[in-house]
C-alpha positions as CSV (number, residue, x, y, z in Angstrom):
1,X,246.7,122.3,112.4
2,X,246.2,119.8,115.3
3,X,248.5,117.7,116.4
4,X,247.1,114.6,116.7
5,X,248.1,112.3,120.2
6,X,250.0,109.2,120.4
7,X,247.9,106.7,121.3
8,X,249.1,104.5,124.6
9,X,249.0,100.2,124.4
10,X,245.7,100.4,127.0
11,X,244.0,102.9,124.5
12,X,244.5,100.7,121.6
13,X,242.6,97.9,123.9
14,X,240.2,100.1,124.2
15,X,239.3,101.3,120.7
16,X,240.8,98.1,119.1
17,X,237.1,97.8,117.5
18,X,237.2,101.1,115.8
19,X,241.0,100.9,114.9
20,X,240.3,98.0,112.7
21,X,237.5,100.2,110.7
22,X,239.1,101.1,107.6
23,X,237.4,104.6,107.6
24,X,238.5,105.5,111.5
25,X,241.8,103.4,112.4
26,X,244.2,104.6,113.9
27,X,244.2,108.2,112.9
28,X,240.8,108.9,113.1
29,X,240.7,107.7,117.0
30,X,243.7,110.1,117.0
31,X,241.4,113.0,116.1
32,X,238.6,111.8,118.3
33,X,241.1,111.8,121.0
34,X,241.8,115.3,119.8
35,X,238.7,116.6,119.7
36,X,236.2,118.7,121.5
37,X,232.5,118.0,121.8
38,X,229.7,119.9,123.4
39,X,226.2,118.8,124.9
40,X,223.5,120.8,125.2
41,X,221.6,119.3,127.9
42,X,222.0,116.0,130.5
43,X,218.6,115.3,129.8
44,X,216.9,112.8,127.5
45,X,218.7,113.2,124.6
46,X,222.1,114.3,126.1
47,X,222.3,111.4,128.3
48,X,223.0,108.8,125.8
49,X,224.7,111.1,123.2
50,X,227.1,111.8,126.0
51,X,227.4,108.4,127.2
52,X,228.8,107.3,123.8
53,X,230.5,110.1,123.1
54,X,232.6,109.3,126.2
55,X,233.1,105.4,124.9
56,X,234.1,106.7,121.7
57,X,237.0,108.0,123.4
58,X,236.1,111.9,122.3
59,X,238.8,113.9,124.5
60,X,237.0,116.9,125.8
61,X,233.3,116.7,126.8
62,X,231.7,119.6,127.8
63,X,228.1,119.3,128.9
64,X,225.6,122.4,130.1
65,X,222.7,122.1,132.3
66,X,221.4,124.2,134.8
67,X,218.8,121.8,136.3
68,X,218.7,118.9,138.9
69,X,218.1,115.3,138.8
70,X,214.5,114.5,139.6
71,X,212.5,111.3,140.2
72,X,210.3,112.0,136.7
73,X,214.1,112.0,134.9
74,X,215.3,108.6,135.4
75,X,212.4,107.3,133.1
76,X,214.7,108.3,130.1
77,X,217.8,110.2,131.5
78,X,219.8,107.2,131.3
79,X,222.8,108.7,132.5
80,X,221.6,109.5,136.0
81,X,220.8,107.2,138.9
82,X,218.2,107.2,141.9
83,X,221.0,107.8,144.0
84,X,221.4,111.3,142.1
85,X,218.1,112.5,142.5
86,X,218.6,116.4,143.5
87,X,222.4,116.2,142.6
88,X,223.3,118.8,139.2
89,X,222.8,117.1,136.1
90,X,226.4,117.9,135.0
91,X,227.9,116.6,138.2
92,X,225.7,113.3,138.0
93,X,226.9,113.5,134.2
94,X,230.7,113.7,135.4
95,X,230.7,110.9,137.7
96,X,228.9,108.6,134.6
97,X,231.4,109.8,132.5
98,X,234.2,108.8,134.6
99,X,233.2,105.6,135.2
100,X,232.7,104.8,131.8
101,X,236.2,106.7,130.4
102,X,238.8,108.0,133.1
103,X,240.6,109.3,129.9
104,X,238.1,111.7,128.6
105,X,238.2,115.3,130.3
106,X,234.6,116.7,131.1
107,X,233.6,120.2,131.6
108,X,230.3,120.9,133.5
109,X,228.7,124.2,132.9
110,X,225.9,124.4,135.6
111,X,224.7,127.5,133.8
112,X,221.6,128.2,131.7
113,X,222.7,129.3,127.7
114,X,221.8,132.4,127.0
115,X,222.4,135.0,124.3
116,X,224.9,136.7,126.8
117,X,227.4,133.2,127.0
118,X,226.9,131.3,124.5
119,X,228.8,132.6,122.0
120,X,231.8,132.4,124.8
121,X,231.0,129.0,125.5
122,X,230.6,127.4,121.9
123,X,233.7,129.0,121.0
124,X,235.7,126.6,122.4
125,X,234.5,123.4,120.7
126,X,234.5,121.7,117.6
127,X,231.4,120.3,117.6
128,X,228.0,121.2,119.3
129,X,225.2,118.2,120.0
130,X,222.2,119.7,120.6
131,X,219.6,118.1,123.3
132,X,217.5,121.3,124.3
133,X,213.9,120.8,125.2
134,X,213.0,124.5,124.3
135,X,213.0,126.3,121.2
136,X,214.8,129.9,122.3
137,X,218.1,127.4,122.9
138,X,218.0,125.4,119.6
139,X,217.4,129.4,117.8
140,X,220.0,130.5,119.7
141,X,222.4,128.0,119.4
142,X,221.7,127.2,115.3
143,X,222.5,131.5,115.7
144,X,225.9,131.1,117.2
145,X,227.2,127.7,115.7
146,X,226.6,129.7,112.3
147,X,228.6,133.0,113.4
148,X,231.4,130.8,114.7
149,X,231.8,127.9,111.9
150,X,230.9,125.4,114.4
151,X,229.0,122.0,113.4
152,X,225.7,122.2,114.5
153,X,223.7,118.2,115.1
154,X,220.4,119.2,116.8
155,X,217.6,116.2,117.6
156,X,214.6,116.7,119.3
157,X,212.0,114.0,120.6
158,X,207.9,114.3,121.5
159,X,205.8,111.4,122.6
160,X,206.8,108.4,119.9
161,X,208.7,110.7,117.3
162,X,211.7,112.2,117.3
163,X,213.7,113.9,114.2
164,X,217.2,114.6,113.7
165,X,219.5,116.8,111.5
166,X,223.1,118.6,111.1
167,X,223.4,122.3,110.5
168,X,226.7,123.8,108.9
169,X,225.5,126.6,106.7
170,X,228.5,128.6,106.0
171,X,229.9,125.8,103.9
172,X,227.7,127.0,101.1
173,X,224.9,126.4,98.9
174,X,224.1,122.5,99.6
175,X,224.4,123.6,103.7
176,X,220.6,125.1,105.3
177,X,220.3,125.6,108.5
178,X,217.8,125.2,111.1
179,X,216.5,128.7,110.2
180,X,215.8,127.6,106.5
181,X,213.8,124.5,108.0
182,X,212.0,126.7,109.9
183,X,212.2,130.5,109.9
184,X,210.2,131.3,112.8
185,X,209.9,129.4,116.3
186,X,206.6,128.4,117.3
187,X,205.9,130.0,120.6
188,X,206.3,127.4,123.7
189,X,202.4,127.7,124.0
190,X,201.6,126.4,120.5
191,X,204.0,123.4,120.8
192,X,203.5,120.8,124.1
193,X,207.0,119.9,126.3
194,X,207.3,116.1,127.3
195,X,206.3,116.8,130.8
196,X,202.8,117.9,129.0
197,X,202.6,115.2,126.3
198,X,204.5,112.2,127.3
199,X,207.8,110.7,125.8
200,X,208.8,106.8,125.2
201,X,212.0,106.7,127.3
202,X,213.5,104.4,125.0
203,X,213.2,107.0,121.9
204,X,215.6,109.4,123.4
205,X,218.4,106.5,123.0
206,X,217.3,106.3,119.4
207,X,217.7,109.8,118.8
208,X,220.7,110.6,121.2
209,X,222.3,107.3,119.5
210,X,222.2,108.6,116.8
211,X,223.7,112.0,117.6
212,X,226.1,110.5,118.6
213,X,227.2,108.5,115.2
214,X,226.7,112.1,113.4
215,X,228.7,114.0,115.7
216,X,231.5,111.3,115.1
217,X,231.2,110.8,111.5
218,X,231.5,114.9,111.5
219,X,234.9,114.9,113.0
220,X,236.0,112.3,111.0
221,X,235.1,113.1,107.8
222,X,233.2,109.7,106.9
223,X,230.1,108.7,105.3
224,X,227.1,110.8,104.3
225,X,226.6,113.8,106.3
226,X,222.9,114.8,107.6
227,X,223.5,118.7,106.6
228,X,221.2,119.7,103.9
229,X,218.4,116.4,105.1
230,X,215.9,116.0,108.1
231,X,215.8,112.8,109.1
232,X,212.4,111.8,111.3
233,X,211.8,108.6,113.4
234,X,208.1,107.4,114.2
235,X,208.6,104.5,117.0
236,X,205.1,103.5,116.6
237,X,205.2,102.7,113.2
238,X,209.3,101.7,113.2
239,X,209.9,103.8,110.2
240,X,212.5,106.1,109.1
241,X,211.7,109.0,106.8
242,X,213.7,111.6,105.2
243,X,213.3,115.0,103.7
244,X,215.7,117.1,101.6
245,X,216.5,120.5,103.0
246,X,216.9,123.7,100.6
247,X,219.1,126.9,102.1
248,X,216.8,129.7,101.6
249,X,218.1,132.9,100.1
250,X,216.0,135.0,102.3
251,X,216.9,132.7,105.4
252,X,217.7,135.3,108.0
253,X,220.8,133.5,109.5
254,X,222.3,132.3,106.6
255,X,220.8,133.7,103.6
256,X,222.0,136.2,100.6
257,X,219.5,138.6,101.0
């Protein structure tokens, strides 16, 4: 069992506003404190999920990117600056961090995930936010998360629309995972990337927002989780829409047969 930290009088300043919510208080900033959260990606979708992850007061970020800051970025990759342009996204993402919350540790991993780390990688968190802009990673990833228990919250954003869900199959029948969604992956080919088809910078915040609130509401315990429901955002039409997920028995990550 973890033992949740005392909090100090400067960190009850600084959460005052979620220690007076009933459903978090004092306890449940203990456990965010306490726990460990990582970010696929310091990229559209990772920048603000990591931003308020950090505010939240979560304890341990770690974030993984292998890439660079470039010009084309900064049009949605809120976390980065001009000044950064051609430092590592995960150091760029450190200094934010730091400057936002001294308190919370951060753990860049400038490394690609592949099949060969990421098993060593994921172990070592609680939760896992997933802001990937290719579909081997989000396979990958919904693979591992399933094989360790881990809490899967995987978003992903094209032009105006974005969609957003939480995987957690091994808690049972009500749980699909992203393999139930969709069996296959579509090759990269079939699909276009945002540097092809274009992405309203302001819809990654919507999306990695909102990451963000699941990710916390996971460790916590609160509210109506997103396993088991897709939840898609059209920008252009400012609607919400929401479809119910079943686990498929013959799901070949998390299915009976």
């Amino acid at each position: 069992m973890t033992v949740l930290p005392d909090m100090t009088e400067a960190q009850i300043r600084r959460y005052a506003r979620h220690i007076v919510l009933p459903e978090i208080g004092g306890t449940g900033q203990s456990r965010l404190i306490a726990a460990k959260v990582l970010v696929i990606g310091a990229g559209g979708l990772g920048a603000p999920a990591l931003q308020y992850l950090a505010a939240a007061g979560i304890g341990t970020l770690g974030v993984i990117d292998d890439d660079t800051v470039d010009l084309s970025n900064l049009q949605r990759q809120i976390i980065h600056r001009t000044a950064d342009i051609g430092l590592p996204k995960t150091e760029s993402a450190r200094r934010a961090l730091g400057e936002i919350n001294p308190e919370v540790t951060v753990r860049a991993h400038r490394e690609r995930l592949t099949a060969e780390n990421v098993e060593r990688i994921v172990a070592d968190y609680d939760v896992v936010a997933d802001g990937s802009d290719n579909f081997a990673t989000r396979y990958l990833l919904n693979d591992a998360c399933y094989r360790l228990r881990k809490i899967l919250v995987s978003a992903a954003i094209l032009r105006f629309d974005g969609q957003i869900s939480t995987y957690k199959a091994w808690q049972g029948e009500s749980h699909p995972c992203l393999r139930c969604i969709f069996p296959v992956a579509p090759s990269e080919e079939s699909v276009p990337s945002c540097a092809q088809a274009g992405v309203l910078g302001a819809l990654a915040g919507t999306l990695g927002a909102l990451q963000a609130t699941e990710v916390v509401k996971e460790i916590l315990g609160i509210g109506r989780s997103l396993s088991g429901r897709l939840l898609t955002y059209d920008a252009l039409g400012a609607a919400f829409d929401e479809m119910t997920v079943a686990k498929r028995p013959d799901c070949p990550t998390c299915g009976t047969r």
